[in-house]
C-alpha positions, 0 to 999 in steps of 0.5 A, spaced: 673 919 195 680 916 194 684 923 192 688 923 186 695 922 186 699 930 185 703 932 180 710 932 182 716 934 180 722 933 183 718 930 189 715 936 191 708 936 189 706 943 184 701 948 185 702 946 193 698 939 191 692 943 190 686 938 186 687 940 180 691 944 177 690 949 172 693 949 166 693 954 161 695 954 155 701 959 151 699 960 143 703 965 140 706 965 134 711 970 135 716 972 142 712 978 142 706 974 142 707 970 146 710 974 151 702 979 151 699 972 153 704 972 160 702 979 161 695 977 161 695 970 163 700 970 170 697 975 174 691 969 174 696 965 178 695 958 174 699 952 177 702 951 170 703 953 163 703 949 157 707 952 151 703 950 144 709 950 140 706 947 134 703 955 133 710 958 134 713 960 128 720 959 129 719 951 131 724 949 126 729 955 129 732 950 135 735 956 138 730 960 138 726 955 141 731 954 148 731 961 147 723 962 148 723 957 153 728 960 157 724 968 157 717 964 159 721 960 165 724 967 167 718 971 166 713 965 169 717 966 176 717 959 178 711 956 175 712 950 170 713 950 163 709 944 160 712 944 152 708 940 147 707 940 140 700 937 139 702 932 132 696 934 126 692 928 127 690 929 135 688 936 134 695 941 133 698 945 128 701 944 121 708 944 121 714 944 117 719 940 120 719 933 119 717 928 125 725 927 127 725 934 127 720 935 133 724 929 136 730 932 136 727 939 138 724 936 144 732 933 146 734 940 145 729 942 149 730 937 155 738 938 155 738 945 155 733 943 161 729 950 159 722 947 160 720 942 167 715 937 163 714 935 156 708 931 152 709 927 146 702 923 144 702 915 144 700 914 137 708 916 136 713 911 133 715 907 138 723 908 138 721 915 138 717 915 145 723 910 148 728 915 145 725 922 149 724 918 155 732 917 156 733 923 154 727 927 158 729 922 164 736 923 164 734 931 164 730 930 170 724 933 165 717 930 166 714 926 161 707 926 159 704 921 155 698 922 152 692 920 146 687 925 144 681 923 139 677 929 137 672 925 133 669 921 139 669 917 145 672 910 143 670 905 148 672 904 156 676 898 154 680 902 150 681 909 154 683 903 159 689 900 154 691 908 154 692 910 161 695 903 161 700 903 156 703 910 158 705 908 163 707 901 161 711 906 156 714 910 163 710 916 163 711 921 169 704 923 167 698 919 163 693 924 159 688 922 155 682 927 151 676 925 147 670 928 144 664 926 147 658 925 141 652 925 148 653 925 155 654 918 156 661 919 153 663 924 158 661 919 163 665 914 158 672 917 160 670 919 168 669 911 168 676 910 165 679 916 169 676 913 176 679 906 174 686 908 172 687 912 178 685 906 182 689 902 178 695 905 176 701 908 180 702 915 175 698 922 175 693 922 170 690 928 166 684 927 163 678 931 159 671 930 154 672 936 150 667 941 146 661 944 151 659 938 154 665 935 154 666 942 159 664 939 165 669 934 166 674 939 165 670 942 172 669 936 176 674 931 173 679 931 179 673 928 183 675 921 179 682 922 179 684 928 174 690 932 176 690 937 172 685 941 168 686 946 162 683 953 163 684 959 158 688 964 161 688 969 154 686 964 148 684 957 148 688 951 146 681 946 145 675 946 144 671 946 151 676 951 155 673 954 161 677 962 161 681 960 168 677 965 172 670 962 172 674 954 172 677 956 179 671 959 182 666 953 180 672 948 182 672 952 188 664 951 190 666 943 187 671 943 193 667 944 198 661 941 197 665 934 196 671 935 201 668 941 205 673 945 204 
């Protein structure tokens, strides 16, 4: 098995290089809440935390933003900080501020340097992908570049051209998610994964969503997936294992493919 490639950031692998990282996401709508989730969700030890701003409430409010994401680096001690608003069309939350407001909320956010890696969905104006990857690569902020497809799961072909263009694009970090319809399309994305990793030069993050899509989530890494979403108090997608339970299951994956 030709292992997958580790997320980095600043050359140095996260969570020590272990395959996959465990992801989990923050949904709070308020600081307040926000903060419970860390109080529940840190003592399980993810490798990241990825910060769903588009269920924050204040995401219009820039200061507030850089001031929330500031609080969750202190709080997290270490851990990276993943900010992502997922747009409405790929499975996030309604906002109500307008998609040059997201581009310059994320710029905020990456010249304060208050989060270590940013996502931003493929199906963007081009202008704005290219403008955030200036702005994310001059910050020293990750970025990833990524497709969800919640009504199904498009053809190999088309997975390909994704993991494909994200990188062409400049992405740190290629992601792609999508709903399988039978268990033939979980093996769908598996295949594209394990193609992408053979052929690409960047990390990958993929995942087939919903229950049968779950168990892409657990072995996923065995065909290239770094990283893999977990719940650590609420759930950000359909098919999300509670973070205890995934760790115990990629811990008995682990040993049965590597021996260790």
């Amino acid at each position: 098995m030709t292992p997958a490639r580790p997320l980095t950031l600043q050359g140095k692998p996260i969570g020590s290089g272990a395959f996959p990282l465990i992801i989990t996401p923050l949904v709070g709508r308020t600081s307040d809440a926000i903060a419970d989730e860390l109080a529940a969700i840190l003592p399980k030890k993810p490798d990241m935390l990825e910060w769903r701003i588009d269920f924050f409430e204040a995401i219009g409010d820039t200061a507030r933003v850089i001031d929330a994401a500031r609080a969750i680096r202190t709080a997290a001690g270490g851990v990276p900080v993943l900010l992502t608003r997922r747009n409405l069309t790929e499975g996030g939350q309604p906002v109500p501020i307008t998609e040059s407001a997201v581009v310059a909320m994320y710029t905020a956010a990456c010249e304060a340097r208050c989060v270590e890696l940013i996502d931003y969905e493929l199906s963007n104006a081009t202008e704005d992908l290219a403008r955030l990857r200036r702005v994310s690569a001059a910050a020293d902020v990750a970025m990833v570049m990524s497709y969800h497809n919640f009504q199904g799961t498009p053809a190999g072909a088309v997975l390909d051209d994704k993991f494909a263009l994200a990188q062409a694009l400049g992405a740190d970090i290629a992601k792609v998610a999508v709903m399988p319809r039978d268990p033939a399309d979980v093996l769908t994305l598996l295949a594209a994964t394990y193609k992408a990793s053979q052929t690409l030069s960047i990390p990958l993050i993929s995942m087939s969503m919903g229950g049968l899509g779950s168990l892409s989530r657990m072995m996923g890494w065995v065909y290239g997936s770094a990283a893999t979403f977990a719940v650590g108090k609420s759930s950000s997608a359909p098919g999300q294992v509670a973070i205890d339970e995934l760790r115990a299951v990629l811990a008995t994956v682990r040993q049965a493919v590597l021996g260790r």
